[in-house]
ZATOR-907158 format. One line per field, with one value per residue (C-alpha): residue in one letter; x, y negated, z. Coordinates in steps of 0.2 Angstrom, whole numbers, padded with zeros to 4 digits. Layout:
fipa <- [a  ...] .
east <- [X  ...] .
north <- [Y  ...] .
up <- [Z  ...] .
This chain:
fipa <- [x  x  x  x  x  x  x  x  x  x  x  x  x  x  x  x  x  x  x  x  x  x  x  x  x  x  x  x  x  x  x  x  x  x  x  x  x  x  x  x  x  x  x  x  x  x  x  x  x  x  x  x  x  x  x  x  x  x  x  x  x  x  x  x  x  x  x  x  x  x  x  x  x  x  x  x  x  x  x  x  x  x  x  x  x  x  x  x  x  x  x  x  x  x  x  x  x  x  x  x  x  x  x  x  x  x  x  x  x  x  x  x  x  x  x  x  x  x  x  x  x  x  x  x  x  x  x  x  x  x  x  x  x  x  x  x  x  x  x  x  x  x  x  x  x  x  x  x  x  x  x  x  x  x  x  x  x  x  x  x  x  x  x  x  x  x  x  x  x  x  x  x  x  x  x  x  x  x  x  x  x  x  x  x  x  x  x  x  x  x  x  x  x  x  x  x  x  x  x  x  x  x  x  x  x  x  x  x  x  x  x  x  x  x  x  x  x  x  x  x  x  x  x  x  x  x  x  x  x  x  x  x  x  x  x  x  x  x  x  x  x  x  x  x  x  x  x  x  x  x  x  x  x  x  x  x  x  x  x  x  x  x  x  x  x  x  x  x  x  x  x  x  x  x  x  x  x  x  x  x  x  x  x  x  x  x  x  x  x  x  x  x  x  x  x  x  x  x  x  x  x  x  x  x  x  x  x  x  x  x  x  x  x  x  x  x  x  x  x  x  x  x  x  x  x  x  x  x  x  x  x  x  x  x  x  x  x  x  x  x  x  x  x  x  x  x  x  x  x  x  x  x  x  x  x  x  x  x  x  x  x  x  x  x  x  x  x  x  x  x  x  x  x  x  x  x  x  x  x  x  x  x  x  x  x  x  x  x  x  x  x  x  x  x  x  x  x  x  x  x  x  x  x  x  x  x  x  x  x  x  x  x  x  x  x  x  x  x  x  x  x  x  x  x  x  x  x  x  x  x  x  x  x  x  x  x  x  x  x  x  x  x  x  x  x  x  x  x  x  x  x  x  x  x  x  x  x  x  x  x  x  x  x  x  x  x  x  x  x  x  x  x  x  x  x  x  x  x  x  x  x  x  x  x  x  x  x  x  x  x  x  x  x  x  x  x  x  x  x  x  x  x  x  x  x  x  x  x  x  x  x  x  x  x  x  x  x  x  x  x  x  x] .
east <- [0306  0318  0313  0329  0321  0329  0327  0330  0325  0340  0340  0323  0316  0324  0320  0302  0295  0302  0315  0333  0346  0360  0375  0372  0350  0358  0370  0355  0342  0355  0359  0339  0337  0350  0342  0328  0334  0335  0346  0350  0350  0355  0363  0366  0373  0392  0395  0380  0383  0396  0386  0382  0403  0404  0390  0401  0415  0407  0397  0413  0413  0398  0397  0381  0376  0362  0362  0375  0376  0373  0382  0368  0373  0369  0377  0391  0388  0385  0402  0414  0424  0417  0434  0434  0414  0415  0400  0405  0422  0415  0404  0421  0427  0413  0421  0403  0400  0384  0383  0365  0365  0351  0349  0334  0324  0313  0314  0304  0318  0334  0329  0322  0328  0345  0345  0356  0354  0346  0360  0374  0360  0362  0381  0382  0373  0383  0400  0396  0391  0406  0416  0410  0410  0431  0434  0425  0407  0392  0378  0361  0353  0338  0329  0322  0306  0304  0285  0280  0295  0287  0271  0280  0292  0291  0307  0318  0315  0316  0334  0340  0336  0344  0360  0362  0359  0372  0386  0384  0371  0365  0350  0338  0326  0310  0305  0287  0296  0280  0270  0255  0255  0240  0243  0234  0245  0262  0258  0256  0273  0283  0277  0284  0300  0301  0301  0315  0325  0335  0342  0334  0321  0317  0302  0303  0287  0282  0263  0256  0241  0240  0244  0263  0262  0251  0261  0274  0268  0257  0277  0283  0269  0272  0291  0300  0312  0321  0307  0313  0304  0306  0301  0286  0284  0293  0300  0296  0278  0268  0281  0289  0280  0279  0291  0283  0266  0275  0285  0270  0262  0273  0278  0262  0250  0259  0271  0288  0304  0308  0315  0324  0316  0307  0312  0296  0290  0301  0292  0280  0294  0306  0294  0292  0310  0313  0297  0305  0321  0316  0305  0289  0274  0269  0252  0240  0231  0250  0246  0252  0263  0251  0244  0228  0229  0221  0209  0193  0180  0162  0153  0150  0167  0174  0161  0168  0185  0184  0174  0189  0200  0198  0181  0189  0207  0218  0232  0236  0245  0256  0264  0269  0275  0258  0245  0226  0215  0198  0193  0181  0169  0149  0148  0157  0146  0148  0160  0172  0173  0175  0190  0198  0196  0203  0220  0220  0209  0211  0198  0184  0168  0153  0143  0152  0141  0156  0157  0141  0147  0162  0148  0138  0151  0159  0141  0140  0157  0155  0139  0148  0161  0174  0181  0192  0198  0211  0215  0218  0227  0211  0200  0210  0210  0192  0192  0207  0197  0178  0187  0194  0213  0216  0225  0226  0243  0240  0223  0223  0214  0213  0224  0225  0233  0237  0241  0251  0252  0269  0283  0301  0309  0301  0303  0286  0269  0259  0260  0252  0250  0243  0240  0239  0240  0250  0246  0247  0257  0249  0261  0256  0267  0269  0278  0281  0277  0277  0257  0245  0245  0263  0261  0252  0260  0275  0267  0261  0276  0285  0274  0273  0288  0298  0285  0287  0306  0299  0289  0305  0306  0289  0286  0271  0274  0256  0244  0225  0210  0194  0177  0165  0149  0149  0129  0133  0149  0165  0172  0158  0159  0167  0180  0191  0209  0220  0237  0249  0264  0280  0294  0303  0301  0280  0267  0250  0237  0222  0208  0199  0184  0178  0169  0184  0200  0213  0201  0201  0217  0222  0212  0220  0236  0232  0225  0244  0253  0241  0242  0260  0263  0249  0258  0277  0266  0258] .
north <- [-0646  -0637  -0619  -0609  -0597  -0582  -0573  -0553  -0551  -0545  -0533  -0528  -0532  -0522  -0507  -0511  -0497  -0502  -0514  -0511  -0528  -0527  -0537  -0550  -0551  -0554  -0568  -0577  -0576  -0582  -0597  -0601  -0599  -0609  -0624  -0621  -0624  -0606  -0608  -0587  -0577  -0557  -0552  -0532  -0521  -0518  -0503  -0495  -0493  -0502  -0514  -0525  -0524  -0529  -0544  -0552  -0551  -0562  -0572  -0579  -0591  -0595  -0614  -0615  -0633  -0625  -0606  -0598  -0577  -0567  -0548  -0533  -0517  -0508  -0508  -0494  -0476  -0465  -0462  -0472  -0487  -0503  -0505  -0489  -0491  -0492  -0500  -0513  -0516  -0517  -0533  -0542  -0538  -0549  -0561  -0570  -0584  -0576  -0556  -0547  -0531  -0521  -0508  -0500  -0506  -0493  -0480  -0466  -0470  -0471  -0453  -0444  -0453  -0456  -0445  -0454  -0460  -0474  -0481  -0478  -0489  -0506  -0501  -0499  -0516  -0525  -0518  -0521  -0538  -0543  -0534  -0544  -0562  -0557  -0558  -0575  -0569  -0576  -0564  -0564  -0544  -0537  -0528  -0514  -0508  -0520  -0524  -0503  -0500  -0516  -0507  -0489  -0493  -0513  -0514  -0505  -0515  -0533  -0523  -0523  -0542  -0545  -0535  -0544  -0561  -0557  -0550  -0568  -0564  -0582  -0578  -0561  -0557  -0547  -0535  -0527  -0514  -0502  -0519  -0513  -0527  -0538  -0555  -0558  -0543  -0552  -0568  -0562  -0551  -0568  -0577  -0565  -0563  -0583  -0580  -0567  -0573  -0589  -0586  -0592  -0580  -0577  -0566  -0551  -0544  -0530  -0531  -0514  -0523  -0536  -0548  -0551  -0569  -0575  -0566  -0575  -0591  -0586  -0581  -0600  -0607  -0597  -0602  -0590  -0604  -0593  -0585  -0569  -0561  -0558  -0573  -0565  -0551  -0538  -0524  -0506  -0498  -0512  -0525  -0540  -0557  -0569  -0582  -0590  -0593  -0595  -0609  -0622  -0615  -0621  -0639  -0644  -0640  -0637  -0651  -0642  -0645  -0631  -0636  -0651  -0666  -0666  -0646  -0638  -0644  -0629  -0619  -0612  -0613  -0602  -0592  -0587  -0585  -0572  -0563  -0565  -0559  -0546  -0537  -0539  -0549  -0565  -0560  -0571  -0572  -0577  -0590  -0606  -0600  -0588  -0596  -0593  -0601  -0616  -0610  -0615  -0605  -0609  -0627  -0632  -0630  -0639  -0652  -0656  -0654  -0667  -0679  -0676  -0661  -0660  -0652  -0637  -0638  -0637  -0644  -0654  -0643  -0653  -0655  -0635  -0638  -0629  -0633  -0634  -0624  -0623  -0608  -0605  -0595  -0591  -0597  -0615  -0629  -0645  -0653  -0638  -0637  -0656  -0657  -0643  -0654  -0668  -0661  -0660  -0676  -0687  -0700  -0688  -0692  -0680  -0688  -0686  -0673  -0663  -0656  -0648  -0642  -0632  -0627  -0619  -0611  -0604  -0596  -0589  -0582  -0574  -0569  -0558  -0551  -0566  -0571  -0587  -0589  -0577  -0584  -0603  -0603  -0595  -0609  -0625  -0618  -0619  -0637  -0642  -0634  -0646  -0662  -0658  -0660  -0640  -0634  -0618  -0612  -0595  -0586  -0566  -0560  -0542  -0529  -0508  -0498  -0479  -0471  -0452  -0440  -0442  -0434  -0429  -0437  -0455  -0468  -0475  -0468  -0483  -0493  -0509  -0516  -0534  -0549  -0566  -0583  -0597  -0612  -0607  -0590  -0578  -0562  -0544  -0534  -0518  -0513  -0499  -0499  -0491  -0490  -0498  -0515  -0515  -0511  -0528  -0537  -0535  -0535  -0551  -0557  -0553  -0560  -0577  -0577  -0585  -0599  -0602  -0597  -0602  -0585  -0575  -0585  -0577  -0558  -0551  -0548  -0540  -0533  -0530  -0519  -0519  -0508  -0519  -0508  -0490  -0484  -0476  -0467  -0478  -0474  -0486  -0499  -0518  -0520  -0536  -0540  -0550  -0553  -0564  -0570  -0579  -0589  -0588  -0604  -0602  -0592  -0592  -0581  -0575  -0564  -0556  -0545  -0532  -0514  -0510  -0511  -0512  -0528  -0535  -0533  -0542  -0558  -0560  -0558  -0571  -0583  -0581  -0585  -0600  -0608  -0606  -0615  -0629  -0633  -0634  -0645  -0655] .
up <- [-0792  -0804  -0807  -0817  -0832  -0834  -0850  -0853  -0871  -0876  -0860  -0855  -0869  -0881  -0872  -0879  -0894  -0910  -0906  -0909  -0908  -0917  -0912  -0924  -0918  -0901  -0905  -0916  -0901  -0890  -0898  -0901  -0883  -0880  -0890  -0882  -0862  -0855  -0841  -0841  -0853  -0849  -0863  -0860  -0851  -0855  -0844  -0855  -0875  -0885  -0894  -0878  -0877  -0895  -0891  -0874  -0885  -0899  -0886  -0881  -0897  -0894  -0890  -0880  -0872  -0861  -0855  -0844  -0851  -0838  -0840  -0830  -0823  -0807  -0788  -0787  -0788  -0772  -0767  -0776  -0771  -0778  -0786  -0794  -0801  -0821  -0823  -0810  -0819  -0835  -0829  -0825  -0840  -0849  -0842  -0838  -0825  -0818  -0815  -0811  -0802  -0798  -0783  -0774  -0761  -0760  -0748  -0762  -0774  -0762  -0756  -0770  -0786  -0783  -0769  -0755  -0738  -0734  -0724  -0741  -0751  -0741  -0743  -0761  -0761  -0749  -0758  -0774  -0772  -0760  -0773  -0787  -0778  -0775  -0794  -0795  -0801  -0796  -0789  -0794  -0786  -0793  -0777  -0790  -0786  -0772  -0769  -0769  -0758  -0746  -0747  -0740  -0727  -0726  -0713  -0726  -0741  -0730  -0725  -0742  -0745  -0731  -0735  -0752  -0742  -0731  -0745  -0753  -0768  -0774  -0780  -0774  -0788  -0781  -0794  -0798  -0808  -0812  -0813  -0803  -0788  -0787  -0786  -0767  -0760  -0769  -0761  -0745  -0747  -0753  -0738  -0727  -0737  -0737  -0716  -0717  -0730  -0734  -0750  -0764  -0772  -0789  -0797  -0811  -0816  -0828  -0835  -0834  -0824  -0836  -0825  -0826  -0833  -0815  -0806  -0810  -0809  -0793  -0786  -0789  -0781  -0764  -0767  -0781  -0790  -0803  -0813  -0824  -0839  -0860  -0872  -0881  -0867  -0875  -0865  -0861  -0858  -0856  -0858  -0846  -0841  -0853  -0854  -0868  -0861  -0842  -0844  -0854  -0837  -0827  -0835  -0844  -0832  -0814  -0818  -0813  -0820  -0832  -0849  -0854  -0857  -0875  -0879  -0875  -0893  -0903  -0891  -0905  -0918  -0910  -0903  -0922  -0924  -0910  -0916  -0936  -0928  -0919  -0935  -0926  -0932  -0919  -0910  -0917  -0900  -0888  -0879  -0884  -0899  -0906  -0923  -0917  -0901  -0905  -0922  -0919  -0928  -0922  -0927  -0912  -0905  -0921  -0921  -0902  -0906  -0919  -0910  -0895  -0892  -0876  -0876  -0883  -0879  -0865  -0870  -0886  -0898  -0905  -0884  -0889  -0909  -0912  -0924  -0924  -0936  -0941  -0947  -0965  -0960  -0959  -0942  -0948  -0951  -0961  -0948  -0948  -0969  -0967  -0954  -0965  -0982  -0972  -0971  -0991  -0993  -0979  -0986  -0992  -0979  -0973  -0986  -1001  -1013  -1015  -0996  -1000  -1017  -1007  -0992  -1002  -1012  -0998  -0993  -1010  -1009  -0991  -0996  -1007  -0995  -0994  -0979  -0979  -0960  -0965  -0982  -0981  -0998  -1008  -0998  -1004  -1022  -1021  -1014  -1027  -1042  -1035  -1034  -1051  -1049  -1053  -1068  -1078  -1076  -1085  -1092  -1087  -1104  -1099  -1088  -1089  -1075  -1074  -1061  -1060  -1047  -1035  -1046  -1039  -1055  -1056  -1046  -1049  -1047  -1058  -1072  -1078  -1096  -1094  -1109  -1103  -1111  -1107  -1114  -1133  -1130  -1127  -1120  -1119  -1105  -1095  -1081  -1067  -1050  -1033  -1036  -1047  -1037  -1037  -1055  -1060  -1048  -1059  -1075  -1070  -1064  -1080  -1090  -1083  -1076  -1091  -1089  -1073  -1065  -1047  -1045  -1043  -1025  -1022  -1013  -1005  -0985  -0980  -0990  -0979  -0986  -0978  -0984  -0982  -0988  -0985  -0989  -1003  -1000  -0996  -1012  -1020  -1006  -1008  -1004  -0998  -1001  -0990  -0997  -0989  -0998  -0996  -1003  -0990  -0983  -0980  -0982  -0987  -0988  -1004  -1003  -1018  -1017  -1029  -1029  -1037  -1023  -1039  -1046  -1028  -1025  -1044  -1036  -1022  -1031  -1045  -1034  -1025  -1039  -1043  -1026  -1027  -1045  -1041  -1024  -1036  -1049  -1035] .
């Protein structure tokens, strides 16, 4: 059974905290959800704010092979002709296929929200629709509020169903809009929706229970076949169902047809665009798509994985463009060290002397405050430097920062002098910077950086301080440092540990820059 995925990202979703699309965000998510196999994509609402006029406007170069845009807005205002409703007009004028409308099917919100009767609600559905479907659109009707309006005054929220049904709406969406249905009550609300209703019937579930993601699925199973919701859950207070755990859901382990054939592998990969794109950091614990979704940490778990995946995963990640991981860490044993090694040495065997060497390296090291699962760069320097293939790109000889109070004048609040040697140069520089580890990291940078022109590609993009020990006074603690960076093509991750957070920090950045040069050399 086909099941048709509607996306409101770049609607719903951008009502989320901290999201703002500009016209140019909305055209690049498009066309990766259009790669992907979204059949609808709800792409603003042109009655609203210009920007979603500007975006219809641009969309209509767009040459997509896959989803159909679909313009949103509400039925027509209390008294007003449908004719005469801007909002109504401005969603012909996006000149869209497919139109969504939403109107109320609760009874609480007809009477005291947009304080009307009951009677000029199903009219102000049945117009606008009618209306719409006269200029050629096609009708997809949001019941708004649908399943708490069921649970008030049952008879008047079937009515509204019914009224869209009847005005010609292709397909009626029930909507959870405060997100607080529980999944045994919503399945016995479909059912009786199902016996009322002919029209096909889709799902739109907010997740302020938790929950939106099975009740989504729970909906297509009693009979929902459009299912809507936001790619990586984004949207306002709690956010929208899931489309990027929903859909694996439904086509890897219910077997319904959702994607085209093959797409579901750039699942992961442009779940990490839209995230890129929409300035937020992936969750590393998303289903399917998160990068720890399929990290294994614990021996045991690795020691079954690697004997057969299945004892520990669901699905093959690979089926989802995922990866596994085996995390470093003082829980790993020998068999999670050895299937990480194996990535970087495939023929090294769980005899070979120098998998202990590394084990018990890594003990030392953690002993001390490291922590690898989080800095997979720092842990294959230590497995290059053992099997003897590392080279010295630079020697740090010594380094001096100063630090000043903020000033209204200068830009910077640091400086660094650092002295380094490369190969038989040895070159002394300072620099300023927005803070002391700013400071050496650009001290650093210009003194190597004439050596090697390949650095100038290379920026921090997070930078993570944990105090590890605080009997003394947190001041005196160890610290750890996680720095990831970038080229902007990957990224990789070092740590450094130190009582001192400015030393700490100075490992973590020199083991960056190391990784980076021995992967351009190598």
């Amino acid at each position: 059974m086909k099941i048709d995925v509607f996306d409101s990202t770049l609607r719903d979703g951008a009502q989320a905290q901290g999201i703002s699309f500009s016209v140019s965000d909305k055209l690049k998510i498009t066309k990766r959800l259009d790669e992907l196999g979204i059949d609808f994509v709800e792409a603003g609402n042109p009655g609203s704010n210009q920007k979603d006029l500007e975006f219809f406007k641009e969309a209509k170069n767009l040459k997509l092979k896959n989803t159909k845009l679909v313009a949103f807005g509400s039925t027509r205002r209390c008294g007003i002709d449908a004719k005469d409703d801007l909002n109504l007009n401005a969603l012909i004028e996006a000149e869209t296929e497919y139109v969504c409308i939403f109107g109320k099917s609760s009874e609480f919100h007809v009477l005291n929200i947009i304080n009307t009767t009951l009677e000029e609600n199903l009219d102000m559905i049945s117009s606008s629709i009618k209306f719409l479907i006269s200029k050629g659109k096609k009708v997809f009707f949001d019941a708004e509020h649908f399943f708490d309006g069921y649970k008030s005054n049952r008879d008047y929220a079937i009515k509204s169903l019914k009224t869209a049904e009847e005005a010609g709406a292709s397909c009626i969406i029930l909507c959870d809009t405060n997100g607080g249905t529980f999944p045994n009550e919503m399945n016995e609300i479909i059912k009786d929706v199902k016996e009322n209703i002919s029209t096909k019937l889709g799902i739109h579930c907010h997740n302020d229970c938790g929950m939106a993601v099975a009740l989504s699925i729970g909906s297509v199973v009693s009979g929902c076949t459009q299912v809507q919701g936001t790619f990586l859950g984004y949207g306002e207070r709690c956010g929208n169902a899931n489309l990027s755990a929903i859909i694996p859901n439904l086509e890897l382990k219910l077997g319904y047809d959702v994607l085209p054939k093959g797409n579901i592998s750039n699942l992961t990969s442009i779940a990490r665009e839209v995230a890129e794109i929409s300035n937020f950091k992936l969750a590393h614990n998303l289903p399917y798509v998160g990068s720890s979704a399929f990290a294994h940490k614990a021996g045991m778990h690795v020691d079954g994985v690697y004997k057969n995946s299945k004892s520990f995963e669901h699905i093959n990640p690979e089926e989802v463009g995922n990866e596994r991981k085996f995390l470093i860490s003082e829980v790993a044993g020998k068999s999670t060290v050895l299937a990480k090694i194996k990535k970087i040495y495939p023929n090294i065997d769980k005899d070979d002397k120098r998998l202990s060497e590394i084990i018990n390296t890594i003990k030392e090291l953690e002993y001390s405050g490291y922590q690898f699962e989080g800095a997979d760069a720092s842990f294959e320097l230590i497995v290059h430097k053992v099997f003897g293939n590392f080279k010295q790109f630079f020697e740090v000889v010594d380094f001096k920062t100063i630090g000043e109070g903020p000033s209204l004048i200068e830009k910077y609040s640091a400086s660094a002098i650092i002295k380094v040697i490369v190969g038989d140069v040895t070159e002394v520089t300072a620099a300023n910077g927005d803070g002391p580890v700013d400071a050496l990291n650009q001290a650093l940078r210009k003194a190597i950086g004439k050596f090697y022109p390949v650095l100038n590609k290379v920026s921090l993009a997070d930078y993570k301080v944990r105090i590890l020990d605080g009997k003394e006074s947190a001041t005196k603690a160890t610290t750890r440092v996680i720095i990831e960076s970038t080229d902007g093509n990957s990224s990789w991750s070092t740590v450094g540990v130190s009582k001192d957070i400015i030393e700490a920090s100075f490992k973590a950045l020199i083991d960056s820059i190391e990784y980076k040069l021995f992967k351009e050399n190598n």
